[in-house]
C-alpha positions in Angstrom: -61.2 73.6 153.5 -64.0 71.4 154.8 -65.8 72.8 157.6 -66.4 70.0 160.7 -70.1 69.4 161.0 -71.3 70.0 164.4 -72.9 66.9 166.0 -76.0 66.9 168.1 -74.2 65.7 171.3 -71.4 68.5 170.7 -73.8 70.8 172.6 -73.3 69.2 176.0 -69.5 68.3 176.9 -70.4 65.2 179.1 -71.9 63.3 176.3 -69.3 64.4 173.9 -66.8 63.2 176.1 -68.3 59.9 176.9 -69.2 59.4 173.0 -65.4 60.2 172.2 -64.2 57.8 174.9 -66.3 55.0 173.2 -65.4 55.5 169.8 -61.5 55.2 171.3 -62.7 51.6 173.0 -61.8 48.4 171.9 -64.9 46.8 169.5 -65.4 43.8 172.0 -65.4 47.1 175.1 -67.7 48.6 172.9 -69.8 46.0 172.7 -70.2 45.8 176.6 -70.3 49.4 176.9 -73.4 49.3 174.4 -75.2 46.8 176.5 -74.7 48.0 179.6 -76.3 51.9 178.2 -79.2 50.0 176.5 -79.5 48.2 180.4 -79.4 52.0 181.7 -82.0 53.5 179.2 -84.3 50.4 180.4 -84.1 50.3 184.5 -83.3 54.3 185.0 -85.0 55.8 182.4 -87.7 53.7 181.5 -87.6 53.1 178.0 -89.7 50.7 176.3 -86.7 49.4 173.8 -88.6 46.9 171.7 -91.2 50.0 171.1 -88.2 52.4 170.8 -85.9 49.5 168.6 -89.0 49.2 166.0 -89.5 53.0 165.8 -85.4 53.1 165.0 -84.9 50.1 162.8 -87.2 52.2 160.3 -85.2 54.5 159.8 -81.3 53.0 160.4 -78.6 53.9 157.9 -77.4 50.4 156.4 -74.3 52.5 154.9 -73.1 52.6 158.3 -70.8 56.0 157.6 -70.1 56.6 161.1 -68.4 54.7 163.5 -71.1 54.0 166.1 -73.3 53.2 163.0 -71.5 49.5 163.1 -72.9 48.5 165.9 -76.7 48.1 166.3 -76.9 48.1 170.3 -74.9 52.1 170.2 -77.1 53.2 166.6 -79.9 52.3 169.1 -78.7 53.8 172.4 -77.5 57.1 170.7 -80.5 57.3 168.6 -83.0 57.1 171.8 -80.4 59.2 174.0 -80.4 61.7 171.5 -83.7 62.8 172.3 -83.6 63.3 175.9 -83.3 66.8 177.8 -79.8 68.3 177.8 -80.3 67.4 181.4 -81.1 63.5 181.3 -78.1 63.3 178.8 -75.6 64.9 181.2 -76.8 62.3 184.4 -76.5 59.4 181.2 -73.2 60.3 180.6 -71.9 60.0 184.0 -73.7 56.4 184.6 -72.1 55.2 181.3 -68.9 56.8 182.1 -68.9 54.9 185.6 -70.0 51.9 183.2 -66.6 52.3 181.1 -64.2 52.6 184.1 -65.7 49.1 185.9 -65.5 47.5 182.2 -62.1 48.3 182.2 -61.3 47.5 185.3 -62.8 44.4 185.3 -61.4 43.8 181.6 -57.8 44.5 182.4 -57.7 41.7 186.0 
């Protein structure tokens, strides 16, 4: 029997949660949800993304074998978030989780 691989954001439950819950999204929710983390990254964390998206693009995988590989903006957001202290993820997982709830509440009027 094949063994699960073990992601790198299975070592902190709030950013496997939140990645879970967007996999489980609707694509156009998704989309939004993308958005609004690459937003995040920019104003709260500072991230330079055309410096961050040229340093990415180099290396993206055009098979697109997982699911968040389909869509550029969440390639882009989990590739810079995966570098950021256990910390910074956890406080990024509850902004984008707070991000999710108001997109589907504002989705769903």
């Amino acid at each position: 029997m094949k063994q699960a691989q073990t992601r790198w954001y299975d070592k902190n439950p709030d950013l496997k949660y939140v990645f879970g819950l967007i996999k489980l999204l609707d694509k156009p929710i998704q989309d939004s949800i993308a958005q609004d983390i690459l937003q995040i990254l920019m104003t709260d964390y500072g991230i330079n993304l055309d410096e961050e998206i040229n340093t990415i693009s180099k290396n993206y995988n055009y098979k697109c074998n997982r699911w968040s590989d389909k869509n550029i903006d969440l390639f882009t957001s989990f590739e810079i978030i995966k570098s950021f202290s256990s910390e910074s993820q956890t406080s990024l997982a509850q902004k984008v989780k707070t991000s999710i709830l108001l997109t589907y509440l504002l989705d769903n009027k």
